[in-house]
C-alpha positions as CSV (number, residue, x, y, z in Angstrom):
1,X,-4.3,4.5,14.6
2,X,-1.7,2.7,12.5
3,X,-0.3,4.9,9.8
4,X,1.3,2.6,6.3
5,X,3.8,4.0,4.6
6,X,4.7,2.2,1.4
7,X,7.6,2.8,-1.1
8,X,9.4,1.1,-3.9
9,X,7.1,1.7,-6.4
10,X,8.1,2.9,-10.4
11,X,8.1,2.2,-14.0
12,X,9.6,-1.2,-15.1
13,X,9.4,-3.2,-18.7
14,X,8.0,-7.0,-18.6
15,X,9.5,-9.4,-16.9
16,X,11.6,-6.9,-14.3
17,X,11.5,-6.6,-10.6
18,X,10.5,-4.4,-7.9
19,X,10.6,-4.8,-4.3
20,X,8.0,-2.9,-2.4
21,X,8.4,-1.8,1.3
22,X,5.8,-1.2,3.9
23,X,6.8,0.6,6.9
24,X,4.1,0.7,9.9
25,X,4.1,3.6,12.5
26,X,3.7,1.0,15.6
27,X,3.9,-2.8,16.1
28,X,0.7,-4.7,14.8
29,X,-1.3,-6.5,16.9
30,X,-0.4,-10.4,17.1
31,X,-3.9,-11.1,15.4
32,X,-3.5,-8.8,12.2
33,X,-2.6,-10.3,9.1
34,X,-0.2,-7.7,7.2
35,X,-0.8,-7.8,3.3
36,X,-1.1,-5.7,-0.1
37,X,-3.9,-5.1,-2.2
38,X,-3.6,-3.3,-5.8
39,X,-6.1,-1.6,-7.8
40,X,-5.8,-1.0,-11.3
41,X,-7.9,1.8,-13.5
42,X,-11.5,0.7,-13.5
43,X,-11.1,-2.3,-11.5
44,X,-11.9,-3.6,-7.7
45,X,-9.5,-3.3,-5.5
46,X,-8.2,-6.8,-4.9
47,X,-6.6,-9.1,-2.6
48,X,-2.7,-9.8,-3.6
49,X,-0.8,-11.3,-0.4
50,X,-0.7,-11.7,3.4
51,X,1.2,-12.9,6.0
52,X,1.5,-13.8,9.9
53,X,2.7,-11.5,12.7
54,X,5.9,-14.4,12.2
55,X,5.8,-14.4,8.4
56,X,5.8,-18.0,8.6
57,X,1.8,-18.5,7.0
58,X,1.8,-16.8,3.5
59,X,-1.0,-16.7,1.3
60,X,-1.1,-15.5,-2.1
61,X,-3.3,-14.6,-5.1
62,X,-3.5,-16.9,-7.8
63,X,-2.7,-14.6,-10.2
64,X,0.8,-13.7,-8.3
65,X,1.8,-17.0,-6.7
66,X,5.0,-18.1,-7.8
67,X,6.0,-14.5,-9.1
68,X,5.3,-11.9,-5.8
69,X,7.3,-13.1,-2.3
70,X,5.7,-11.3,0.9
71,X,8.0,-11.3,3.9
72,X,7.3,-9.4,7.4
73,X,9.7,-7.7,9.9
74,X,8.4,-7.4,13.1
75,X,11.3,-5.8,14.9
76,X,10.8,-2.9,12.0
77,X,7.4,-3.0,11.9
78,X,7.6,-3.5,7.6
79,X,6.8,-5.6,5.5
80,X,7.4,-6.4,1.7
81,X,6.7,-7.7,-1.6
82,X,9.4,-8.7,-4.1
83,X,7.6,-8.8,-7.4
84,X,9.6,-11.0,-10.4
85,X,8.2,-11.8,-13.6
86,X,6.5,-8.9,-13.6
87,X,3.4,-8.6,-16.4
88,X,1.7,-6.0,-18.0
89,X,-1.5,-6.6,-15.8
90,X,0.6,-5.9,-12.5
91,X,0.3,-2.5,-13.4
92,X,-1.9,-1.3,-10.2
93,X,-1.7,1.2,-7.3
94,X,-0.3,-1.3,-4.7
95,X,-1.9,-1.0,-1.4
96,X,-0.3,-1.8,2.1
97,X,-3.1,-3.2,4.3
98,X,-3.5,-4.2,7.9
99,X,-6.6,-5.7,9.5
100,X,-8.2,-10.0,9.8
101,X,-8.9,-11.3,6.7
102,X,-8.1,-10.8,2.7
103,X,-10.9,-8.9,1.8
104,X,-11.4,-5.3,1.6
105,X,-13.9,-5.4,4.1
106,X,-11.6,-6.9,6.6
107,X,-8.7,-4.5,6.5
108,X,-8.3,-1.8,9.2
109,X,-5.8,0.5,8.0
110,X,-4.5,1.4,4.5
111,X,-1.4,2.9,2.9
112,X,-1.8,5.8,0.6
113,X,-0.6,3.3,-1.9
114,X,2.2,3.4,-4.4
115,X,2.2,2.8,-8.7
116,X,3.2,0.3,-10.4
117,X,4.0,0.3,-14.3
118,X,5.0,-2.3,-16.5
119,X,5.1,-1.9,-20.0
120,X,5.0,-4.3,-22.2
């Protein structure tokens, strides 16, 4: 069982930054794809980056590519998202996810997630 711990979330105004951290309690397989998911009141919880066991092969959602950077550490078993430009409809619980794919159903192991809040 892979426990998530995630961190870095908090309260920012439009257009700041937050860098959040995900710290895994073992090394991930070579075959999992490490990524984060939000959720926001009301809503699905959706797909919002991923990356390789190198961090070389990123992939992104449309509506945070060119704002959020994921980056892995596989020596410290963490990865995280720097989020710029942040906007009003970031505001989410941001989920650290492990598992093959970037849906929901493809993840194997979830952080307890951590808030995000930017006001406008």
């Amino acid at each position: 069982q892979v426990q998530l711990v995630e961190s870095g979330g908090g309260l920012v105004q439009t257009g700041g930054s937050l860098r959040l951290s995900c710290v895994a309690s073992e090394r991930t397989v070579s075959v999992y794809l490490m990524g984060w998911f939000r959720q926001a009141p009301g809503k699905e919880r959706e797909f919002v980056a991923s990356t390789s066991i190198s961090g070389a092969d990123t992939v992104y959602a449309d509506s945070v590519k060119g704002r959020f950077t994921i980056s892995r550490d596989r020596a410290k078993n963490t990865v995280y998202l720097q989020m710029n430009s942040l906007k009003p409809e970031d505001t989410a619980v941001y989920f650290c996810a492990v598992g093959l794919g970037y849906t929901a159903a493809e993840i194997h192991f979830w952080g307890q997630g951590t808030q995000v809040t930017v006001s406008s």
